[in-house]
BAFI-3210 file (N, C-alpha, C; in Angstrom, 3 decimals, decimal comma, padded with zeros to 6 digits):
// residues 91
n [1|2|3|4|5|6|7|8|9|10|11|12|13|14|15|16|17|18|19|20|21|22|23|24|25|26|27|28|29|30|31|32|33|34|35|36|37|38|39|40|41|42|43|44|45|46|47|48|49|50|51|52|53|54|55|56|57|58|59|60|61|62|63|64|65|66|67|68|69|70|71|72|73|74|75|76|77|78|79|80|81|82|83|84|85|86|87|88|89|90|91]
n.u [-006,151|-003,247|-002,094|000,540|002,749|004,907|007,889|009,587|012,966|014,646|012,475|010,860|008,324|005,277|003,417|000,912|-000,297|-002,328|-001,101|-000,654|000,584|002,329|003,253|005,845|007,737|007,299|009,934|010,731|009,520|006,763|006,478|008,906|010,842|012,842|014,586|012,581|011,667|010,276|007,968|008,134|005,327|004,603|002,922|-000,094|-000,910|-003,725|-005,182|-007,764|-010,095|-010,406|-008,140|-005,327|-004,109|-003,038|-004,308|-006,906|-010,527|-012,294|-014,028|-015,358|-014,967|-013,093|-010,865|-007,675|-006,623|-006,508|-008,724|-008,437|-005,337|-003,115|-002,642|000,755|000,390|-001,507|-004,273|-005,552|-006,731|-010,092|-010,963|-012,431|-015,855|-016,407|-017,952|-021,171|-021,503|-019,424|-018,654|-020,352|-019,641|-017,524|-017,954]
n.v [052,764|052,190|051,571|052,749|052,322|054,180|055,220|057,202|057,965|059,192|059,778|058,320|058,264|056,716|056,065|055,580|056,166|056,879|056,502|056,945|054,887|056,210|058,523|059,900|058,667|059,223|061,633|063,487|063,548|064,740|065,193|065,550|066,720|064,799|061,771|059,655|056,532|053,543|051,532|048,008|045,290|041,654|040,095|038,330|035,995|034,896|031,974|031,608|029,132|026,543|023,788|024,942|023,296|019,279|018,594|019,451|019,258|017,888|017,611|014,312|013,461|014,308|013,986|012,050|011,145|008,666|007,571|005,260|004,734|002,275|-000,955|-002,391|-004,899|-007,852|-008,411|-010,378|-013,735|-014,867|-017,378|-020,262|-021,732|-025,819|-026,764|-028,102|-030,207|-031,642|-032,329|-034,122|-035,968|-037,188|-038,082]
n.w [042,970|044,497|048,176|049,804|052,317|054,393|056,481|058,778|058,790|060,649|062,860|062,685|062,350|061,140|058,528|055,912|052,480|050,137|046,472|042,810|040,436|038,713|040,110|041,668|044,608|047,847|049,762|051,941|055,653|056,856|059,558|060,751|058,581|057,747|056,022|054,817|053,720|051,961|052,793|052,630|052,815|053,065|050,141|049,769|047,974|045,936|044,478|042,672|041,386|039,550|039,013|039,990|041,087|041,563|043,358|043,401|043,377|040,683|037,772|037,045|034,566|032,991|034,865|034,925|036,786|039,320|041,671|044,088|045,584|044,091|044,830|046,171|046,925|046,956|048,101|050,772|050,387|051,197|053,288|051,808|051,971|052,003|048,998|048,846|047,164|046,934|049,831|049,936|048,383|049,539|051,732]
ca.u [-004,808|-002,842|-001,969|001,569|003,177|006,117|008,443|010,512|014,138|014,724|011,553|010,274|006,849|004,892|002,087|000,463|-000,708|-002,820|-000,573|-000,656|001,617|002,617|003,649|007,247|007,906|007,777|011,199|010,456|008,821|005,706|006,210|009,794|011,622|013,779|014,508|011,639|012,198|009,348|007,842|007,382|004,847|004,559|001,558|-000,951|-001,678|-004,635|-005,258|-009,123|-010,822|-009,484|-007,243|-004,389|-003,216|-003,323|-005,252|-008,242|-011,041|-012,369|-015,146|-014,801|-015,211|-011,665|-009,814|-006,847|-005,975|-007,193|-009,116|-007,454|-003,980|-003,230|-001,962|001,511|000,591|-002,728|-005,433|-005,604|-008,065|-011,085|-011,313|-013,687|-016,623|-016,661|-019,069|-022,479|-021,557|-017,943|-018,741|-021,692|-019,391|-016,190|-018,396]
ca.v [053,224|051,307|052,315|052,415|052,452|055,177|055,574|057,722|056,904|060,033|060,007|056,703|058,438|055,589|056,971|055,101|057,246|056,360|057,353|056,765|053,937|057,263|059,345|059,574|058,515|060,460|061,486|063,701|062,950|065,246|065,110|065,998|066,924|063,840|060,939|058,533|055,154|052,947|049,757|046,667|044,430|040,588|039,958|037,183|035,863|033,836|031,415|031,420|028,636|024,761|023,376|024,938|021,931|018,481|017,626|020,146|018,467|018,250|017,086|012,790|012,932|015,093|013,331|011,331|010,255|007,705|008,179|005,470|004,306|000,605|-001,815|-003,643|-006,372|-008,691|-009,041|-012,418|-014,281|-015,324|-019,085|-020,712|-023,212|-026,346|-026,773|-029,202|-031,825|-031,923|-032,776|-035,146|-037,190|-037,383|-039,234]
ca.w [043,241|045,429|049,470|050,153|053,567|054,849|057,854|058,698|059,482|061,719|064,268|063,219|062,123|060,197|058,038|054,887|051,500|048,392|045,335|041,933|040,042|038,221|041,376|042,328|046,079|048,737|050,486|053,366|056,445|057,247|061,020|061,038|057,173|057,824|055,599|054,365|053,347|051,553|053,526|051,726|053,168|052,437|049,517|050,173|046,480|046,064|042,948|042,221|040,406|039,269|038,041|039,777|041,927|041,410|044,578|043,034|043,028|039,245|036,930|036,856|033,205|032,763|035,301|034,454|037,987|039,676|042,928|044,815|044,921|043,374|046,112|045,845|047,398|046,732|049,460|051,295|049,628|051,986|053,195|051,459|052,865|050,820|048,459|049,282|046,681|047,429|051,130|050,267|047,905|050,422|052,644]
c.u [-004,280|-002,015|-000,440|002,235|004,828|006,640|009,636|012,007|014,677|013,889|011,189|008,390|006,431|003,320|001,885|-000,261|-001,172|-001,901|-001,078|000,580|002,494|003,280|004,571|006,760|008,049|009,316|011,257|009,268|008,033|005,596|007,780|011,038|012,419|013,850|013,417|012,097|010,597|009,643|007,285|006,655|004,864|002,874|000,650|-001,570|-002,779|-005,015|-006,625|-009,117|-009,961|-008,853|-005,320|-003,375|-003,403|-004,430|-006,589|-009,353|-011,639|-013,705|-014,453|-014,559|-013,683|-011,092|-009,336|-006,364|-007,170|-007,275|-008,432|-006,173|-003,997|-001,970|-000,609|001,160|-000,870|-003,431|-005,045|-006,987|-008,937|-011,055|-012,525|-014,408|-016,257|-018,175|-020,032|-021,972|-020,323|-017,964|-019,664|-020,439|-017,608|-016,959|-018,979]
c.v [052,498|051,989|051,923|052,628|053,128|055,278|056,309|057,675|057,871|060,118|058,658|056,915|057,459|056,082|055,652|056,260|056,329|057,142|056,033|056,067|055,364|058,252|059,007|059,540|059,437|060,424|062,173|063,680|064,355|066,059|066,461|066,840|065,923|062,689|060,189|057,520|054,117|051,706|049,156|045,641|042,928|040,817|038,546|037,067|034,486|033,401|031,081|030,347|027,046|025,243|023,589|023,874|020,649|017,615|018,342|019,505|018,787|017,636|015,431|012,506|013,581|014,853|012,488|010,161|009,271|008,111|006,980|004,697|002,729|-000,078|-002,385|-004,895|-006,706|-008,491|-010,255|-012,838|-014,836|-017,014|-019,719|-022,415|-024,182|-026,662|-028,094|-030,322|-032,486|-032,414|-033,837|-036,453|-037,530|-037,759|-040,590]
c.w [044,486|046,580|049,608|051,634|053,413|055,908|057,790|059,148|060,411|062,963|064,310|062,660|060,964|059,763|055,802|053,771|050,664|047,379|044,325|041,442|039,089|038,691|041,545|044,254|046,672|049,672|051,812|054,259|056,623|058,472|061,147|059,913|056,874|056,371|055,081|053,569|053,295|052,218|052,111|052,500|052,270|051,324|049,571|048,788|046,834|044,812|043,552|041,097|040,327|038,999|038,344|040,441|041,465|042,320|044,238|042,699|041,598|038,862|036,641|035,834|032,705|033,192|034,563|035,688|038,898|041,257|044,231|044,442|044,986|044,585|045,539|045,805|047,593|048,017|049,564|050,853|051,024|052,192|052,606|052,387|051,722|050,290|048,760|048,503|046,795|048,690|050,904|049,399|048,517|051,544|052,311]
res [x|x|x|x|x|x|x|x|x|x|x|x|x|x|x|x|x|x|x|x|x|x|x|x|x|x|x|x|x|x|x|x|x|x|x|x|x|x|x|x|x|x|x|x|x|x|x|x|x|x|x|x|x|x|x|x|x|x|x|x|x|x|x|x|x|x|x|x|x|x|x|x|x|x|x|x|x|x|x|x|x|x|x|x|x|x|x|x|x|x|x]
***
């Protein structure tokens, strides 16, 4: 059953309850008979398991994407030595 949070809009008294999704709301305050007015807190969802992002890491055999990204622009090719018989027959 899920905890809901209450305040009251006359004193200000702030009090939390377990009810039932079944249970009408409560309207007066406890402390004082006043008003009550339901808090809404933010919810912190959490996605369990792959698959739900693209950056997830995965099984290599089911990927599609490629691990890294493809260059525009070429490498510089390495200088090369010259080769032994190329130097022996240019002398």
């Amino acid at each position: 059953m899920p905890t809901y949070a209450y305040a009251c809009k006359d004193c200000g008294h702030a009090f939390d309850i377990v009810q039932s999704f079944s249970d009408s709301s409560l309207t007066s305050c406890p402390e004082c008979q006043g008003a009550l007015r339901k808090k809404f807190n933010s919810v912190g969802v959490v996605f369990k398991g792959s698959g739900f992002y693209r950056t997830d890491s995965r099984d290599s055999k089911g990927s599609t994407v490629s691990a890294a990204p493809a260059s525009s622009t070429p490498a510089p090719a390495a200088p090369s030595a010259p080769a032994p018989a190329a130097a022996a027959a240019a002398s």
